[in-house]
C-alpha positions as CSV (number, residue, x, y, z in Angstrom):
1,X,0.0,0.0,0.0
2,X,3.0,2.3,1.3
3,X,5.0,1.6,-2.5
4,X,1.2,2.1,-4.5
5,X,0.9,6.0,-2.8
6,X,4.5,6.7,-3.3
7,X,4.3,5.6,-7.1
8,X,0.9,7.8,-7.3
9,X,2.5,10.9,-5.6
10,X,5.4,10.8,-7.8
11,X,3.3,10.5,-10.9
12,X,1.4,13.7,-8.8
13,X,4.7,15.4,-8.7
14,X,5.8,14.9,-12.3
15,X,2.4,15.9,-13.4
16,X,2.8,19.4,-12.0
17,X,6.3,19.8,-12.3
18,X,7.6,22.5,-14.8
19,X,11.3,23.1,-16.3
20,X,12.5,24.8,-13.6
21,X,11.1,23.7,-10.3
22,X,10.6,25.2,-7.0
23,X,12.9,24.4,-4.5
24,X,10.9,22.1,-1.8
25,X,10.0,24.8,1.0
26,X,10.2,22.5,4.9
27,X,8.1,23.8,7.6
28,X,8.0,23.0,11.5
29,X,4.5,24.5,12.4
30,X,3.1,25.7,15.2
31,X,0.3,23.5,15.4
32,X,-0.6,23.7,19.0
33,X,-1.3,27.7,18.4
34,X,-2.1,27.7,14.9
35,X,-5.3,28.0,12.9
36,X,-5.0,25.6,9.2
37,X,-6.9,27.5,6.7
38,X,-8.5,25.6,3.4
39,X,-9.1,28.1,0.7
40,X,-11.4,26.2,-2.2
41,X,-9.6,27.9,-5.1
42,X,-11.9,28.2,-8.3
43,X,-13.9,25.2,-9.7
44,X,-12.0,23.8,-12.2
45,X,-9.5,25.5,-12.3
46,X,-7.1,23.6,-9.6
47,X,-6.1,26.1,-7.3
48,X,-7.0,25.0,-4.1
49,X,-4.5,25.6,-1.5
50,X,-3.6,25.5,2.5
51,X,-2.8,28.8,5.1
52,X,-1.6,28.8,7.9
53,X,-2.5,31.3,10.5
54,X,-0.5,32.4,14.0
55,X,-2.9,35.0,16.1
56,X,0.2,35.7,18.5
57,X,2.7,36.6,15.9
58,X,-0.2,38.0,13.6
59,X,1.5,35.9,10.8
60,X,-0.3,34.0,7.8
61,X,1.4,31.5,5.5
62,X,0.2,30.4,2.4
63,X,0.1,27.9,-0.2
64,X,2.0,26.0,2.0
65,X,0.9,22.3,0.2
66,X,2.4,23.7,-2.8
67,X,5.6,25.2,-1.3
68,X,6.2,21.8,1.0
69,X,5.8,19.5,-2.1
70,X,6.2,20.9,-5.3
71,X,2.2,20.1,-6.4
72,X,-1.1,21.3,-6.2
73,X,-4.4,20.1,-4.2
74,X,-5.9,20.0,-6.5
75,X,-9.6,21.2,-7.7
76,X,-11.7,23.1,-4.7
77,X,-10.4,22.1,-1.4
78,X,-13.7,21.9,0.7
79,X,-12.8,21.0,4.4
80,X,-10.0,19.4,6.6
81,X,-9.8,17.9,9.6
82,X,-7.1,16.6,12.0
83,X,-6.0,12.6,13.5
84,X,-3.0,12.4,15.5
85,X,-0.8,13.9,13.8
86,X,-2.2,13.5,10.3
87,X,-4.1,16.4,8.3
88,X,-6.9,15.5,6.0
89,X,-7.6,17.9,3.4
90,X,-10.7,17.1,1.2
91,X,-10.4,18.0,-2.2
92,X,-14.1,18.1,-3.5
93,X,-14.0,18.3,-7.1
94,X,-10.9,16.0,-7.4
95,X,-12.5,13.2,-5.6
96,X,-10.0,12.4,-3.2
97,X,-8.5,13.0,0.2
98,X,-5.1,14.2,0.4
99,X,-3.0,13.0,3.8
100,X,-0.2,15.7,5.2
101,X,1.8,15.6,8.6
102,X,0.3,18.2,10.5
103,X,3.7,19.9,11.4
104,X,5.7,19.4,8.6
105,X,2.7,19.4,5.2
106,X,4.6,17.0,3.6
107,X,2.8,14.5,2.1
108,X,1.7,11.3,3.7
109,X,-0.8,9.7,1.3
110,X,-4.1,9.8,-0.6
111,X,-7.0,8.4,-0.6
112,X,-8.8,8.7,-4.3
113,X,-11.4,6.9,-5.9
114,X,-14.8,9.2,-4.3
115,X,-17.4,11.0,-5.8
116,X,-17.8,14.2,-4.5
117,X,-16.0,14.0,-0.8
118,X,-17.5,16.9,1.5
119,X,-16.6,16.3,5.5
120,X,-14.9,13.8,7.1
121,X,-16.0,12.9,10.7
122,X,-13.9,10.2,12.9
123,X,-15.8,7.6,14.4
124,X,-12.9,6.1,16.1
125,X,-8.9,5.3,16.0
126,X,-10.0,3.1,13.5
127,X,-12.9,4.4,11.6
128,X,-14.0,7.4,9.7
129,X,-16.2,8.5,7.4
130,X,-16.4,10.9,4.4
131,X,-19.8,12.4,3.2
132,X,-19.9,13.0,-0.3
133,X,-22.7,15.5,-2.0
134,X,-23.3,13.3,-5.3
135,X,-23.1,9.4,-3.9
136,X,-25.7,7.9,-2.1
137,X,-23.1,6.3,0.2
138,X,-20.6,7.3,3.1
139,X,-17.4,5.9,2.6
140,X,-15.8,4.2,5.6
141,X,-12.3,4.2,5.7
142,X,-9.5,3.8,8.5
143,X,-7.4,6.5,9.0
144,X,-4.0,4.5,10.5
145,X,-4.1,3.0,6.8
146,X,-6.1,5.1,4.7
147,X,-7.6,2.0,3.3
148,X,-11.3,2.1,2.2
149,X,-13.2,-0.6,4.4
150,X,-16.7,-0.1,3.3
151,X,-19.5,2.0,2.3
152,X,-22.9,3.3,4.2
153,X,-26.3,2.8,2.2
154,X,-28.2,6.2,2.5
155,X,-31.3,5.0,0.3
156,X,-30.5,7.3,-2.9
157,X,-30.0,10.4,-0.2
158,X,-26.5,12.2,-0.4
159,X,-24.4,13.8,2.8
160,X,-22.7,16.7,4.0
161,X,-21.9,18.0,7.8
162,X,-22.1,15.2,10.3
163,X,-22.4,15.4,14.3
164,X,-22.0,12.2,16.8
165,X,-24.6,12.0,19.9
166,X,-23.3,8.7,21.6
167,X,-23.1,5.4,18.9
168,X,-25.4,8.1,16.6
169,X,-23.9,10.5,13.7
170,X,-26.5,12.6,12.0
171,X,-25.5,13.4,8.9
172,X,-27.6,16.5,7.0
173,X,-28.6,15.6,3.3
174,X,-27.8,19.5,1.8
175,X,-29.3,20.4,-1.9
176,X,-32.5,19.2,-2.7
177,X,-32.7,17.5,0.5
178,X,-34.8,17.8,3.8
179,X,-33.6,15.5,6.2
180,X,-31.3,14.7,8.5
181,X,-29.9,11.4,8.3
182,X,-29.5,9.0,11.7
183,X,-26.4,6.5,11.2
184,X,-25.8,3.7,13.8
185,X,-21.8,4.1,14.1
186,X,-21.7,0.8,15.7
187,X,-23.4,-1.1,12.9
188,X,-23.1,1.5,9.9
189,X,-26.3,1.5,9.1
190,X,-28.9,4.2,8.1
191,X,-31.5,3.8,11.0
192,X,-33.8,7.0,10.7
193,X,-34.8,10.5,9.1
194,X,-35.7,13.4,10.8
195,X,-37.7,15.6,8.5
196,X,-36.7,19.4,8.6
197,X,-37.0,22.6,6.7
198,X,-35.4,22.5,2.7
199,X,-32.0,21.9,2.1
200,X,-30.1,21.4,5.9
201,X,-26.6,22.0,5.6
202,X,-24.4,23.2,9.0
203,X,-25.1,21.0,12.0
204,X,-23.3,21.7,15.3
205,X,-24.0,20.6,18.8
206,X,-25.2,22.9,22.2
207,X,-24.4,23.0,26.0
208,X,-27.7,20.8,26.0
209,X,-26.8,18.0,23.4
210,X,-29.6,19.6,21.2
211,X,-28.8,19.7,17.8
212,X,-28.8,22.6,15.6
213,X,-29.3,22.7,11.6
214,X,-29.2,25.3,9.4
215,X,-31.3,24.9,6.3
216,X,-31.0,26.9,3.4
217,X,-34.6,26.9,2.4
218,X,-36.2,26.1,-1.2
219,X,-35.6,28.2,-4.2
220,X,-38.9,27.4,-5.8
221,X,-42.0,29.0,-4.0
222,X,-39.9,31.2,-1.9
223,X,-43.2,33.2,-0.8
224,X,-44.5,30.2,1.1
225,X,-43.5,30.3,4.6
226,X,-42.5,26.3,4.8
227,X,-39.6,27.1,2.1
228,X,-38.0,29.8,4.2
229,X,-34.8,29.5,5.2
230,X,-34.9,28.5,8.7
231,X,-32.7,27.5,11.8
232,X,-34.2,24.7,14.0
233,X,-33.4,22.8,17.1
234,X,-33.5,19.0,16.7
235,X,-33.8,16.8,20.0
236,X,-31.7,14.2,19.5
237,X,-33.4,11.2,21.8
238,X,-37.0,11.9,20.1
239,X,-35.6,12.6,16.6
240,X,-38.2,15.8,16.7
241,X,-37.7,19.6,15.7
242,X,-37.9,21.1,19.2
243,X,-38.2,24.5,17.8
244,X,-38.1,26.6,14.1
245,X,-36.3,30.0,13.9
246,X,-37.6,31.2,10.1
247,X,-35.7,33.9,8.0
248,X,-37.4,36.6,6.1
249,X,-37.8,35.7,2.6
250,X,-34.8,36.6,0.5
251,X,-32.6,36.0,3.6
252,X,-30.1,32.8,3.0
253,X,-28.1,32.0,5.7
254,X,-25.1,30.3,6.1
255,X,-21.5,29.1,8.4
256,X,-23.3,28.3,11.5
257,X,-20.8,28.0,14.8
258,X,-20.8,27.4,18.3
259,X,-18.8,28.9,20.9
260,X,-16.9,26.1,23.0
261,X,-19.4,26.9,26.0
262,X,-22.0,25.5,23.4
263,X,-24.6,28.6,24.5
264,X,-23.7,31.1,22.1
265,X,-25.1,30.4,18.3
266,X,-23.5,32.7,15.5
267,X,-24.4,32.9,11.5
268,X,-23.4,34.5,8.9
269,X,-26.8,36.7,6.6
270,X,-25.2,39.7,5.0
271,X,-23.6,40.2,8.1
272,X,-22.2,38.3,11.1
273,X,-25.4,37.3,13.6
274,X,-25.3,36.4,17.3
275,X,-27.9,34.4,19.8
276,X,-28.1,32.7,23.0
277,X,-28.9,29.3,22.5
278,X,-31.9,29.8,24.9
279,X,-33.3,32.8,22.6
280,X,-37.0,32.4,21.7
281,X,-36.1,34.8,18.6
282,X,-33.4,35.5,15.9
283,X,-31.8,38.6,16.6
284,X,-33.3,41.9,15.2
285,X,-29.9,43.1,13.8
286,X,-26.1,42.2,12.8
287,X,-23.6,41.8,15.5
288,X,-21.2,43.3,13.1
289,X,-22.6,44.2,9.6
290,X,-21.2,43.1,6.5
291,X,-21.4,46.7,4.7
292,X,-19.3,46.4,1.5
293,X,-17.7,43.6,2.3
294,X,-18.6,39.5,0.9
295,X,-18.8,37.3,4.1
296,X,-18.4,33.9,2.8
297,X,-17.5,31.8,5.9
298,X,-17.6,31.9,9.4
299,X,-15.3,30.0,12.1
300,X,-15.0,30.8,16.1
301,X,-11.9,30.0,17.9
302,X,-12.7,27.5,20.7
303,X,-9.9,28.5,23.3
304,X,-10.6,32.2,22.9
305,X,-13.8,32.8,21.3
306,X,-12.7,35.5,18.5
307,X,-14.6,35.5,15.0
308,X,-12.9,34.8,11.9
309,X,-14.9,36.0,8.8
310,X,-13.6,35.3,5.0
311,X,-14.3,38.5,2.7
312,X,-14.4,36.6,-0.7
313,X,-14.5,39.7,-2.4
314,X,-15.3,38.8,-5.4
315,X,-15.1,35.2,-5.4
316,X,-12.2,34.8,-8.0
317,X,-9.0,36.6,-6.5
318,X,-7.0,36.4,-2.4
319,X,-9.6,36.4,-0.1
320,X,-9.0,38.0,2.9
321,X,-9.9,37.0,6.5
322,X,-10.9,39.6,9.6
323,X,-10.4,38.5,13.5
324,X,-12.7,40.3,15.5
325,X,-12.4,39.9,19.9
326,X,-15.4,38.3,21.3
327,X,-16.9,42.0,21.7
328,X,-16.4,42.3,18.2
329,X,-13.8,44.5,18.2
330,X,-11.2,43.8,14.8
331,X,-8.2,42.4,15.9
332,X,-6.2,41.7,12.5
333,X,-7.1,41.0,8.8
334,X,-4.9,39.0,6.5
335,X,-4.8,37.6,3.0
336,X,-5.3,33.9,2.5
337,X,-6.0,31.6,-1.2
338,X,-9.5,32.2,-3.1
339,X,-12.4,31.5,-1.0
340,X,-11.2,30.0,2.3
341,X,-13.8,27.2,3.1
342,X,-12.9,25.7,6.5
343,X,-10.4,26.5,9.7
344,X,-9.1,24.0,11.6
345,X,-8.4,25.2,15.3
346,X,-6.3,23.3,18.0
């Protein structure tokens, strides 16, 4: 298996090597107080790439996939997420995972082969799984081996964001969908649906083990009330919508977080929104607007509770990234890859 990824990283390399090429760049990161940034790059155009952010020294490093190894990502790098000592960096429109050491970015393996991988979400030392957005499947795979092990039957239903309540993951089925999917992790089997508002994308977890999904509403009959966008609160013992937060229409929300305490809720809707998780209402008004500005992702620092907000700009050039103090007071801005997609906190 070891000799099979080193023959298909070479062929990698060789692929995106040019006549004169860059000398390989080797890095000694400082994980335990850095912040791993994803940046999705353009679809289809291969330009996906990895930042690396230190609050204390206020320094950002980019492209560092690229500069460690002398090749790409590859085409729109969706999400990562950390195992030991091992970064996984999903590459969405490539159909693969790509392995790094979390200190060092050089390249540890691949593993290739899906769909449309979205999320990965660790089930145990052993046992993983990757939602994908066009297979009707999760993949299972191991992470000390990167082997593939098996798949999930969802029943002609896709995946994205997945949280565990004990042996449970729900899994939210995104476009076109309006469920949330219940997976036994100890059998790996779909065992329920919870029906919710259209098209349920970010799912995170409260003080309360109540679950929260953010649903992105319908975009035909956008007048009726039912195809709102909508934030709800899902009890995860009865399977039931506890309670349904509707947007205005025209309002699409998106990057819902959760502070570590798990009683603070924050979205992004033209603007960066903020709620106790005990609130009977959305808020009336922005925590801190988005004025000329293109919020495209959201991510809250567990350990200190700042706000990171990714200005896309325009979608096609160096986004850049503001940190704002728990108050909301701006605390740096810096420049990262096109469209950063997902931050990876320790």
């Amino acid at each position: 298996m070891k000799h099979f990824l080193k023959i298909v990283f070479v062929l990698v390399l060789a692929w995106s090597c040019t006549d004169e090429p860059v000398e390989t760049v080797f890095f000694d990161l400082d994980t335990e107080n850095g912040i791993f940034i994803t940046c999705e790059g353009n679809f289809m155009y291969g330009n996906g790439s990895l930042s690396f952010y230190h609050p204390e020294k206020k320094e950002v490093t980019n492209h560092l996939f690229q500069a460690r190894n002398n090749a790409p990502l590859g085409d729109v790098v969706q999400s990562l997420a950390q195992y030991r000592n091992s970064l996984f960096i999903v590459v969405n429109n490539s159909g693969k995972i790509v392995v790094a050491d979390a200190r060092t970015v050089e390249f540890k393996g691949i593993i290739s082969g899906l769909t449309s991988p979205r999320y990965i979400h660790f089930v145990s030392e052993e046992k993983a799984y990757i939602s994908d957005l066009y297979a009707s499947h999760i993949t299972i795979f191991n992470p000390k081996t990167l082997e593939i092990t098996g798949t999930i039957d969802l029943e002609g239903y896709s995946s994205e964001q997945m949280v565990q309540i004990g042996k449970y993951v729900f899994v939210s089925h995104w476009v076109n969908g309006e469920h949330i999917l219940v997976i036994d992790a100890e059998t790996d089997e779909l065992v329920d649906k919870i029906k919710v508002p259209a098209q349920p994308k970010d799912l995170r977890v409260d003080k309360n083990g109540k679950i929260w999904a953010l649903c992105g509403g319908s975009y035909v009959n956008v007048e009726v009330e039912e195809n709102l966008s909508a934030l709800v609160r899902i009890d995860p013992e009865t399977r039931t919508m506890e309670q349904i937060y509707r947007f205005s229409e025209g309002m699409f929300s998106s990057g819902l977080e959760m502070n570590a305490a798990g009683d603070t809720i924050y979205y992004l809707n033209k603007g960066l929104f903020k709620m106790a998780a005990n609130s009977r209402h959305l808020p009336d008004s922005a925590f801190i607007p988005e004025n000329d500005k293109l919020f495209y992702h959201l991510a809250v620092d567990p350990r200190t509770g700042e706000m990171y907000i990714a200005d896309a700009i325009d979608y096609t050039q160096d986004a850049v990234v503001y940190r704002f103090s728990q108050g909301g007071v701006l605390k740096d801005s810096f420049k990262t890859g096109i469209n950063p997609s997902d931050f990876l906190f320790h």
